[in-house]
C-alpha positions in Angstrom: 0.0 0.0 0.0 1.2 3.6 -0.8 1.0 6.1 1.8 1.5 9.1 1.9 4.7 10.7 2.6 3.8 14.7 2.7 2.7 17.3 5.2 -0.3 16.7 7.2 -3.4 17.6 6.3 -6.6 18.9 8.1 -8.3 15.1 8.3 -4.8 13.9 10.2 -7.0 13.8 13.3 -9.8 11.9 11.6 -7.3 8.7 10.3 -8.5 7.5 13.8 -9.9 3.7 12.4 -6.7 2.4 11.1 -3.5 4.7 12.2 -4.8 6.2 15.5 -4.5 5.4 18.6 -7.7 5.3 21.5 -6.5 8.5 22.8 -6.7 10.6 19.7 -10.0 8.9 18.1 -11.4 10.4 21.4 -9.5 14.2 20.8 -10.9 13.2 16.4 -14.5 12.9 18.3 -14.2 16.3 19.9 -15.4 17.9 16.8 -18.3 16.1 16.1 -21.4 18.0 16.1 -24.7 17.1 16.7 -27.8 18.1 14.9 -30.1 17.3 18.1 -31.1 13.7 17.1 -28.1 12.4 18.6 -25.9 11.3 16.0 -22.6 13.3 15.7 -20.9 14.7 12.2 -17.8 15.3 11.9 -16.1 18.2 9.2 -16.4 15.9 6.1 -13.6 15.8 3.4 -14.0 16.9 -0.4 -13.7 14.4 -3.2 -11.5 15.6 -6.5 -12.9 14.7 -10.0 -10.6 11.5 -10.9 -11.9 10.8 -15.1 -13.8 8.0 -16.1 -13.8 4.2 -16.0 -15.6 1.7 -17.5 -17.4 -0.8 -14.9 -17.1 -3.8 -16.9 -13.2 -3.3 -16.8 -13.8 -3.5 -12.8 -16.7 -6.1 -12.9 -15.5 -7.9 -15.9 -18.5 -10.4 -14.9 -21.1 -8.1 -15.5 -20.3 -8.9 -19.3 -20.3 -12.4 -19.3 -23.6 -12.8 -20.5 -23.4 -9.8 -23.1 -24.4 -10.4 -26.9 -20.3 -10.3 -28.9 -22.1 -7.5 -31.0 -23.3 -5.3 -28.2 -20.0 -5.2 -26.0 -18.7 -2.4 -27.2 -22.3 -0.3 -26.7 -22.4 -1.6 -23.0 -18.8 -0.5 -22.5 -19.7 3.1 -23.8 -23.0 3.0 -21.7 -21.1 2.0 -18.6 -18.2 4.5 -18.8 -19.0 6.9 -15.8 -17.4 9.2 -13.6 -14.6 8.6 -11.1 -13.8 11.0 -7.6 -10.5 10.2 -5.9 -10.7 10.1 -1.9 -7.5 11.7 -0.5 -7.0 10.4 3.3 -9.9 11.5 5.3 -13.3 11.0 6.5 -16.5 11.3 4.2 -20.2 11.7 4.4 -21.9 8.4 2.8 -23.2 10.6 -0.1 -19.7 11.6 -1.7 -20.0 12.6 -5.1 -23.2 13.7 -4.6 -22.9 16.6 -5.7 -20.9 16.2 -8.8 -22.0 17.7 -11.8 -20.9 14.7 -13.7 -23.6 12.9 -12.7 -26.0 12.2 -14.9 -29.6 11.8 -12.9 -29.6 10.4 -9.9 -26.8 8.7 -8.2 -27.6 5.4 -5.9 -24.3 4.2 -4.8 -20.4 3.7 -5.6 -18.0 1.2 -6.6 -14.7 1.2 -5.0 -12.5 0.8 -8.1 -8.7 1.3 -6.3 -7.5 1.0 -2.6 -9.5 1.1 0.9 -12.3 2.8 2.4 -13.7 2.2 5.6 -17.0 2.3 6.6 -17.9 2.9 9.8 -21.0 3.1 12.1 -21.3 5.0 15.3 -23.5 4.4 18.4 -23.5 4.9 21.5 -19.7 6.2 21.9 -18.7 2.8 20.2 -17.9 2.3 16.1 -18.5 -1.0 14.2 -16.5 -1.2 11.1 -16.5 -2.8 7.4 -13.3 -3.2 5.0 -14.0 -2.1 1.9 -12.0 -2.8 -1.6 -11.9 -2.9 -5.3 -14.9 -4.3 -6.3 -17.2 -3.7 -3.6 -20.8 -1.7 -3.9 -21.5 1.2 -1.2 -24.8 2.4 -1.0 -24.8 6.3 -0.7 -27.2 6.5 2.1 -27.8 5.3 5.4 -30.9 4.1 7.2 -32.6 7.8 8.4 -36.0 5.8 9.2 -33.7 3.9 12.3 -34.9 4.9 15.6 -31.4 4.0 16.9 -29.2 7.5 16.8 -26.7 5.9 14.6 -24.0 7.4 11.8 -22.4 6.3 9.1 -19.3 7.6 7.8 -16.7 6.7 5.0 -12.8 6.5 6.6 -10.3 6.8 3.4 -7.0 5.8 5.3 -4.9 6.6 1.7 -6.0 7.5 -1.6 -8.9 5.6 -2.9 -10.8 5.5 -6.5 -14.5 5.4 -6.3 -17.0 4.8 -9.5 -20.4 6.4 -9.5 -23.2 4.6 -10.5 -25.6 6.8 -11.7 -29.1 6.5 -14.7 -26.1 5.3 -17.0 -25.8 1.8 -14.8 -29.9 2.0 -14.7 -30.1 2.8 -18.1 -27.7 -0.7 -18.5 -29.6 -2.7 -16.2 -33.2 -2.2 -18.2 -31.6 -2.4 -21.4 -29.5 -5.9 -20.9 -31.5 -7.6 -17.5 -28.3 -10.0 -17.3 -26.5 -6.8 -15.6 -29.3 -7.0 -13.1 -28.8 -10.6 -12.1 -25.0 -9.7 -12.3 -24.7 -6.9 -9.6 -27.3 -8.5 -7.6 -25.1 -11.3 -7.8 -22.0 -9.6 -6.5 -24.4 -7.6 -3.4 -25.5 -11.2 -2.2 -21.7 -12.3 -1.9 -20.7 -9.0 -0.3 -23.8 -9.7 2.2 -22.6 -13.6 2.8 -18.9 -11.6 3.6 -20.8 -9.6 5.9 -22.5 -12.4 7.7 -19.2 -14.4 7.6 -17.9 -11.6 9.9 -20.9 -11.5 12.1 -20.4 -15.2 12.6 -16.4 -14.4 13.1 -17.3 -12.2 16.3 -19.6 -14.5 17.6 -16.5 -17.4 18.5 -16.2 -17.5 22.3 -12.5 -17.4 22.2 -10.8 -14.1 20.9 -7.7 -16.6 19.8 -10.0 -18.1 17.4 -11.7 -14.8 16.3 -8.2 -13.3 15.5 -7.4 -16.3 13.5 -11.1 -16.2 12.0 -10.9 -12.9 11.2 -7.4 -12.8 9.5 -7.5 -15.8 7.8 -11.0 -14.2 5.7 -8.7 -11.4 5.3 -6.4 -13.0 3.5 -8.9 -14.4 1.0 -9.0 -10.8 0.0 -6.0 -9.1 0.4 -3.3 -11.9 1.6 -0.4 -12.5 -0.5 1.1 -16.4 0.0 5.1 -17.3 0.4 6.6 -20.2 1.3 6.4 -19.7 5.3 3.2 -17.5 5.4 0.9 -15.7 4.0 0.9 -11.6 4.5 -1.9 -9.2 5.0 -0.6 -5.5 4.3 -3.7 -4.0 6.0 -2.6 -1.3 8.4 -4.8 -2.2 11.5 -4.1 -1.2 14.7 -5.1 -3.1 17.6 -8.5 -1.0 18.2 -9.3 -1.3 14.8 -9.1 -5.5 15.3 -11.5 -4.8 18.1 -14.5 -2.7 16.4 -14.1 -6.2 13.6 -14.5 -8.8 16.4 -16.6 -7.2 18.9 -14.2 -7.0 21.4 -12.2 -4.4 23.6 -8.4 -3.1 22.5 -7.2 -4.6 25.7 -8.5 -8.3 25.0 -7.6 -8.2 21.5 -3.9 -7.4 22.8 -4.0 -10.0 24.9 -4.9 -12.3 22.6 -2.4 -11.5 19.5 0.4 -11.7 21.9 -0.7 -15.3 22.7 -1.3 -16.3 19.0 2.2 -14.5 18.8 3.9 -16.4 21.6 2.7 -19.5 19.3 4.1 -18.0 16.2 0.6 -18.4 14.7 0.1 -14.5 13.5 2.5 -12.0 14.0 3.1 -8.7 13.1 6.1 -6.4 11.5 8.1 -3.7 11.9 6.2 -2.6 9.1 2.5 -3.3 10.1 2.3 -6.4 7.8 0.2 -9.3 8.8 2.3 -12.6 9.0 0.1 -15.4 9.0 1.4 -18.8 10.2 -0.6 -21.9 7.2 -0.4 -24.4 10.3 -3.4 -21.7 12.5 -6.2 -23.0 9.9 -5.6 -26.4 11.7 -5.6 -24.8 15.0 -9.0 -23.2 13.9 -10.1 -26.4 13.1 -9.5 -28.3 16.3 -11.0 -25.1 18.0 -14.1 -26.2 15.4 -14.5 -29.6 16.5 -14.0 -29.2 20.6 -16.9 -26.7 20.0 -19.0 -29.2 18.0 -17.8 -32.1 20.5 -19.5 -29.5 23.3 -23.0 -29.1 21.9 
């Protein structure tokens, strides 16, 4: 991953999800506002006009059913504007108010690097990875009677697509789009219930592992005596994925450490031991052995 290497900017103090520590996500909070329902908003970054790109160069699947002769018309219809996301935090409507858009714009596709999304509640954050490939509605649920809010976390530079009439205009024109993208939302929602399941394990060993190991289905890289996951997640950030407090998850990566199961860098890289899917598995079985 490329970070940055240049002066701060004014959204230093809001990188709180994966490079801050406890102390200043709580000094990041201090300039929340409220608007008198009880959910706080914090000073939102600005997206910068980033081109164009064609979605079926990002979701080569939604072509797969595509007549030969009508290819190069969807490409053309499916070409659509692109913001970049400089590190910082961002309302869920970004791009919004672009005036490339072309009608209405009902979500985004994140195209290049990581965006974090996060929901807030209570003083405490729950948190979702999200990469290339992966569809982000633009709004979040104002009919909740819970005083939640949703924010987008940009922890480097990102690309984002916006799917505006252009991707509607696609879908009624060629349905197999339809069944395509609601294709890729139902595996992004099995993901989501995956890490659901993940925070549910009684033992934070086995959620570290859990959690790491469908990690590196995504973003791991294999060699010969591991596999790596260049994710920069501090120890808090572990915590909002799992369900559980910095302090335990500490505890628990320095005794999957102590067993040279996962380990971490110098240089905040993930070092995954292959031989920990086995210890998941036992952990799998004593469970099963219990019920």
């Amino acid at each position: 991953m490329n970070r940055s290497t240049g002066g701060s900017t004014p959204f230093d103090e809001y990188q709180t999800v994966l490079q801050s520590t406890e102390g200043e996500r709580s000094a990041a909070a201090d300039g929340a506002t409220s608007n008198g329902d009880g959910r706080r908003r914090w000073p939102a970054a600005r997206p910068r006009p980033g081109g164009v790109a064609c979605l079926l160069d990002h979701l080569p699947d939604l072509g797969d059913d595509l007549p030969d002769a009508q290819v190069a018309t969807a490409r053309r219809v499916l070409t659509v504007p692109v913001i970049v996301l400089d590190t910082g935090r961002y309302d869920l409507d970004v791009g919004r108010e672009d005036p490339r858009v072309t009608g209405r714009l009902f979500g985004i596709l994140v195209i290049r690097g990581l965006l974090v999304r996060e929901i807030h509640i209570a003083g405490q954050a729950s948190i979702h990875l999200c990469g290339p490939g992966d569809l982000l509605g633009h709004q979040q649920d104002v009919a909740s009677s819970l005083p939640t809010d949703a924010t987008l976390t940009c922890p480097d530079s990102a690309g984002v697509a916006m799917l505006d009439d252009r991707a509607v205009t696609a879908m009624r024109h060629w349905p197999s789009i339809t069944y395509r993208l609601f294709e890729l939302m139902m595996q992004q929602l099995d993901q989501s219930q995956t890490s659901t399941a993940i925070s549910g394990l009684s033992s934070v060993e086995a959620r570290l592992l859990a959690l790491f190991w469908h990690l590196a289905d995504r973003w791991g890289r294999r060699r010969a005596d591991a596999v790596t996951i260049d994710l920069p997640l501090t120890h808090e950030a572990v915590g909002q994925l799992i369900g559980a407090r910095r302090p335990t998850v500490s505890l628990g990566l320095r005794a999957l450490d102590d067993e040279n199961l996962l380990h971490r860098d110098a240089d905040g890289t993930w070092l995954l031991d292959p031989g920990s899917l086995q210890r998941l598995s036992v952990w799998q079985r004593s469970c099963l052995s219990r019920r």
